[in-house]
PQR file with spaces between the fields and no chain letter, atoms N, CA, C, O and H, PARSE charges and radii, in Angstrom:
ATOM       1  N    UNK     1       2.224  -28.700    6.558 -0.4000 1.5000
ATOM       2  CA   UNK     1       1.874  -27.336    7.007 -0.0000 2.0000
ATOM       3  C    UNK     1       0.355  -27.202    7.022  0.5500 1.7000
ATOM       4  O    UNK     1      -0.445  -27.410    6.110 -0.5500 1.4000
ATOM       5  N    UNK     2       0.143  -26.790    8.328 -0.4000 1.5000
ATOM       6  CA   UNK     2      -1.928  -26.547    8.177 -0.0000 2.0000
ATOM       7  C    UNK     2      -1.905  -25.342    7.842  0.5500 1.7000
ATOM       8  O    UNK     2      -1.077  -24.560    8.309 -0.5500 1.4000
ATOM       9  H    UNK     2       0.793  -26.621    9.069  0.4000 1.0000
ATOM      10  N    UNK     3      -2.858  -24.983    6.934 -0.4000 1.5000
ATOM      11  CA   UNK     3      -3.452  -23.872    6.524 -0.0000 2.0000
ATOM      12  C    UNK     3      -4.253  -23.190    7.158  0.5500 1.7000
ATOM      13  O    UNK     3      -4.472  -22.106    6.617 -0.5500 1.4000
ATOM      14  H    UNK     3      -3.531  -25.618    6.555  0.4000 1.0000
ATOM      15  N    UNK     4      -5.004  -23.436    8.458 -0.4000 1.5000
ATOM      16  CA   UNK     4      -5.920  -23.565    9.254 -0.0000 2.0000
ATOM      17  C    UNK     4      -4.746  -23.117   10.845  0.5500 1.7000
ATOM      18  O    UNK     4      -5.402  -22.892   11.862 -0.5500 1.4000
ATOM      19  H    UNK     4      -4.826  -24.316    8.897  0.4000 1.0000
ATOM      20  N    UNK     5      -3.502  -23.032   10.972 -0.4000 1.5000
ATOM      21  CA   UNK     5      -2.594  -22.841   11.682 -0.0000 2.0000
ATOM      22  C    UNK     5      -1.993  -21.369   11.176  0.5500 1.7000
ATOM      23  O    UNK     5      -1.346  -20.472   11.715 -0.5500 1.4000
ATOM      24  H    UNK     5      -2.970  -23.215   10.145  0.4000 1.0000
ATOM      25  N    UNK     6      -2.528  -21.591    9.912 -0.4000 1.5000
ATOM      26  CA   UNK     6      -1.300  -20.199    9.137 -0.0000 2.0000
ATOM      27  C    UNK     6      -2.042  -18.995    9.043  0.5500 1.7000
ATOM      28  O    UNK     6      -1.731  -17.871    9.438 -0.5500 1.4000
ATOM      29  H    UNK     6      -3.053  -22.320    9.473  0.4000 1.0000
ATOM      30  N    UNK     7      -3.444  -19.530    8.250 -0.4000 1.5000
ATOM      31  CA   UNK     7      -4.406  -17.853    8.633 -0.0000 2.0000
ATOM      32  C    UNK     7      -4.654  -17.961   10.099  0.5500 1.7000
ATOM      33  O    UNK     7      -4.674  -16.774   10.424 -0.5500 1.4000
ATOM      34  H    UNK     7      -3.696  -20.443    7.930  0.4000 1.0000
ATOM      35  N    UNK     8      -4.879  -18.734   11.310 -0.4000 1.5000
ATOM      36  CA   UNK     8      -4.865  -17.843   12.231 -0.0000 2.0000
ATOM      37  C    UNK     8      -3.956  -17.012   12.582  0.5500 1.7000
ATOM      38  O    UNK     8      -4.266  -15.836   12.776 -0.5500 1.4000
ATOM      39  H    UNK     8      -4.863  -19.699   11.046  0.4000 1.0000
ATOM      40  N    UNK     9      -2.698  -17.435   12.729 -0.4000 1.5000
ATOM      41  CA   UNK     9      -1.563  -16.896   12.846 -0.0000 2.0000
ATOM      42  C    UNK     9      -1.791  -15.608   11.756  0.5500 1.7000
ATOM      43  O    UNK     9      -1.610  -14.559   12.374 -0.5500 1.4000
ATOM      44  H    UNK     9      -2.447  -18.390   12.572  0.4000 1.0000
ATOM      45  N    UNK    10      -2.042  -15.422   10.701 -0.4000 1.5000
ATOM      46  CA   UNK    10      -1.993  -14.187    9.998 -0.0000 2.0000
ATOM      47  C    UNK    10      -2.957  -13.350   10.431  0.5500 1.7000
ATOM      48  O    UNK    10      -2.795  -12.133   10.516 -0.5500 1.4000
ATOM      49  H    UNK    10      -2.189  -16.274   10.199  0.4000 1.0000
ATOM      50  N    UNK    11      -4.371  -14.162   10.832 -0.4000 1.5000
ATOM      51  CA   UNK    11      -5.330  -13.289   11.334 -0.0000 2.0000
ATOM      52  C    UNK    11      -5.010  -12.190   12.676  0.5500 1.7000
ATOM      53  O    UNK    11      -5.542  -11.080   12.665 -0.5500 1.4000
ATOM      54  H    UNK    11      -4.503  -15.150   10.764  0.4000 1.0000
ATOM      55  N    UNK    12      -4.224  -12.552   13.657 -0.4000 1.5000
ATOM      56  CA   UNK    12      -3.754  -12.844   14.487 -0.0000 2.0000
ATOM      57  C    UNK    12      -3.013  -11.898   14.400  0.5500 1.7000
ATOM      58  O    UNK    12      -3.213  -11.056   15.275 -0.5500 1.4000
ATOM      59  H    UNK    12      -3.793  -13.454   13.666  0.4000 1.0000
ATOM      60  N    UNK    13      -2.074  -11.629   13.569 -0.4000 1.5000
ATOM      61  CA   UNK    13      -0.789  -10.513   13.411 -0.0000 2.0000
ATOM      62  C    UNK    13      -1.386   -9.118   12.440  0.5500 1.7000
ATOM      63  O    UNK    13      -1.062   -7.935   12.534 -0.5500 1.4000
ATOM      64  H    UNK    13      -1.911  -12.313   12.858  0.4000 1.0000
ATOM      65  N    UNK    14      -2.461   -9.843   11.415 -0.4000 1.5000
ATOM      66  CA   UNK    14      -3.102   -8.728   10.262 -0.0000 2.0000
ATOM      67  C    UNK    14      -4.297   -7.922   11.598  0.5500 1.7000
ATOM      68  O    UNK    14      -4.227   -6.696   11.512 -0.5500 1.4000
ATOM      69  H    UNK    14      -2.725  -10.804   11.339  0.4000 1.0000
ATOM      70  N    UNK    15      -5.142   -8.328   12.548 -0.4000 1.5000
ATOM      71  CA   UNK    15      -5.530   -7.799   13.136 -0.0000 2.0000
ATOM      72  C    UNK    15      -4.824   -6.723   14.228  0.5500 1.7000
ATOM      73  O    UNK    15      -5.358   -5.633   14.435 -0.5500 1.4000
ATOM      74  H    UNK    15      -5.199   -9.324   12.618  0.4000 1.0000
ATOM      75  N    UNK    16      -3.402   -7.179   15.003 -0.4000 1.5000
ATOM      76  CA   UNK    16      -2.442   -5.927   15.511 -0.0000 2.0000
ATOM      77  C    UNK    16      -1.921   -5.436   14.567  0.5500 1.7000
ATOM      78  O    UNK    16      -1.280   -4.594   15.195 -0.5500 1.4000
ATOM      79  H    UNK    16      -2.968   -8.065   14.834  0.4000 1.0000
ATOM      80  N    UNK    17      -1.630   -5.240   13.440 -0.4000 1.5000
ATOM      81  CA   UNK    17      -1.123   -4.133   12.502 -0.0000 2.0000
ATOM      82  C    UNK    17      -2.295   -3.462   12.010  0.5500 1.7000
ATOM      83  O    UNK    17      -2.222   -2.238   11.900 -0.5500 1.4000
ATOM      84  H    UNK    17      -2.151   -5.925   12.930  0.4000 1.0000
ATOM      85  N    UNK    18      -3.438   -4.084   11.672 -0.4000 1.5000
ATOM      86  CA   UNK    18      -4.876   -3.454   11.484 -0.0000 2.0000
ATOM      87  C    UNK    18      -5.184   -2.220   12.232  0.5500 1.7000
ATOM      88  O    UNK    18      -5.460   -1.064   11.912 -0.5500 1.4000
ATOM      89  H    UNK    18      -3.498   -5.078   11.761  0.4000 1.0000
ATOM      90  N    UNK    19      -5.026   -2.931   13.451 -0.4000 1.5000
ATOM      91  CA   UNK    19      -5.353   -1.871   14.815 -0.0000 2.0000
ATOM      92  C    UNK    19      -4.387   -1.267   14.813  0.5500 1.7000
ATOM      93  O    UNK    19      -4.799   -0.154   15.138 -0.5500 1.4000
ATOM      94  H    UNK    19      -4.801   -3.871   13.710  0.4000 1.0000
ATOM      95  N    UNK    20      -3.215   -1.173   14.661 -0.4000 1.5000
ATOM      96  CA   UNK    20      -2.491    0.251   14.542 -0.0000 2.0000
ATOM      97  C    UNK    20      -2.041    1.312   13.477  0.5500 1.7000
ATOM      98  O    UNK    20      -1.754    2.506   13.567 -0.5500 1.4000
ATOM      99  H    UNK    20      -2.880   -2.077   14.397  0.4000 1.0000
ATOM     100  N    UNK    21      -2.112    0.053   11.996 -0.4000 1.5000
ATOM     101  CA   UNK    21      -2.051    0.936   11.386 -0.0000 2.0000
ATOM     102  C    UNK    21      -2.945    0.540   10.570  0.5500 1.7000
ATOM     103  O    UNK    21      -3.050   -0.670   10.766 -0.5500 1.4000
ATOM     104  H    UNK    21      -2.346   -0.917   11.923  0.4000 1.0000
ATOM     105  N    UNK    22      -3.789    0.917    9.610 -0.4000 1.5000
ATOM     106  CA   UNK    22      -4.892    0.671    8.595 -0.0000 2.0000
ATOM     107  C    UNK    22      -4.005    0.145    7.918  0.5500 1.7000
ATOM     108  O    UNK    22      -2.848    0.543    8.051 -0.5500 1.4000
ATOM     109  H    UNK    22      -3.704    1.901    9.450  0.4000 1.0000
ATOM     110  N    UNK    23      -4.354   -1.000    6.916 -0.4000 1.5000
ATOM     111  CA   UNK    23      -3.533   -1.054    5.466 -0.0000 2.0000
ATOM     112  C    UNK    23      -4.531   -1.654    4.241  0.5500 1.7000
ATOM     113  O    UNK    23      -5.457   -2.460    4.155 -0.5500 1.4000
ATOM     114  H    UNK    23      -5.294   -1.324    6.808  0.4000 1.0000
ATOM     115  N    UNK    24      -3.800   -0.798    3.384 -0.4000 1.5000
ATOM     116  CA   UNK    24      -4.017   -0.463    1.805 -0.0000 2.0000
ATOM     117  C    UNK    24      -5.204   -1.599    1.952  0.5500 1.7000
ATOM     118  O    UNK    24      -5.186   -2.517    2.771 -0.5500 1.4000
ATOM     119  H    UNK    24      -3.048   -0.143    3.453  0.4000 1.0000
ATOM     120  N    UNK    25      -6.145   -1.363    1.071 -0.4000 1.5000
ATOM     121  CA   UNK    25      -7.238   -2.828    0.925 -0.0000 2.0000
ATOM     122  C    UNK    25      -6.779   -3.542   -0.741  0.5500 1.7000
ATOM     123  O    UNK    25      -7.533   -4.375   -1.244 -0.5500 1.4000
ATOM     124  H    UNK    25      -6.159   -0.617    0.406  0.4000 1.0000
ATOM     125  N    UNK    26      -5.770   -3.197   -1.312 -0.4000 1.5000
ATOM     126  CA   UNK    26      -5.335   -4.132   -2.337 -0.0000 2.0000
ATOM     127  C    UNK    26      -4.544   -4.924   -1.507  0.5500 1.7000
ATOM     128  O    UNK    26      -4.586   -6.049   -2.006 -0.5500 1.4000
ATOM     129  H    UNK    26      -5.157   -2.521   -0.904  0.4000 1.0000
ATOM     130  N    UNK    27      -3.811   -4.946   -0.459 -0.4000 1.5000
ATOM     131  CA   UNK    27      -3.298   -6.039    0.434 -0.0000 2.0000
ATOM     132  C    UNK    27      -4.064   -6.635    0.976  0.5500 1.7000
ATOM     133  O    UNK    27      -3.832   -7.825    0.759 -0.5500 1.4000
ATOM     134  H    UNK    27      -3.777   -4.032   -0.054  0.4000 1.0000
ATOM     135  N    UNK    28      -5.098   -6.482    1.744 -0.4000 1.5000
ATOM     136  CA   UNK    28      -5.821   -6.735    2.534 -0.0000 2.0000
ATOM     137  C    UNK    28      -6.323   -7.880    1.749  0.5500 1.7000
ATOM     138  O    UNK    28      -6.270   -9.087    1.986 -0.5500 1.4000
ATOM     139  H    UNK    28      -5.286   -5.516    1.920  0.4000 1.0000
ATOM     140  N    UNK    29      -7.029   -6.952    0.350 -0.4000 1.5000
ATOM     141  CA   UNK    29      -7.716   -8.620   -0.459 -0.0000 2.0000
ATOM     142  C    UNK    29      -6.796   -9.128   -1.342  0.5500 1.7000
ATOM     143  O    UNK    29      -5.782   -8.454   -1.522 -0.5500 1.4000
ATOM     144  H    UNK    29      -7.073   -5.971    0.157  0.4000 1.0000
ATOM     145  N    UNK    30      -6.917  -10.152   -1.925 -0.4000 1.5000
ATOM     146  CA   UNK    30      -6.467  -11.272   -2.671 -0.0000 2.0000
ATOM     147  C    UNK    30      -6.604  -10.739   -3.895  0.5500 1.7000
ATOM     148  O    UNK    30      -6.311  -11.399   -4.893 -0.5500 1.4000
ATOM     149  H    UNK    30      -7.741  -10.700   -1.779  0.4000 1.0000
C-alpha cells in the first residue's frame, strides 16, 4: 500500500467535504 497514493486520495476527498462542509479541526489534525 503507498502512502503517497492514500493521502492524495484523502487530500482529494478531505478537500470536497472541506469545501462543503467545514470540519471540526480536532479531525482535521492528528
Amino acid at each position: 500500500v503507498a502512502p503517497m497514493v492514500d493521502i492524495q486520495g484523502l487530500t482529494s476527498i478531505w478537500h470536497h467535504i472541506s469545501t462543503r462542509t467545514p470540519l471540526p479541526t480536532n479531525t482535521a489534525e492528528p
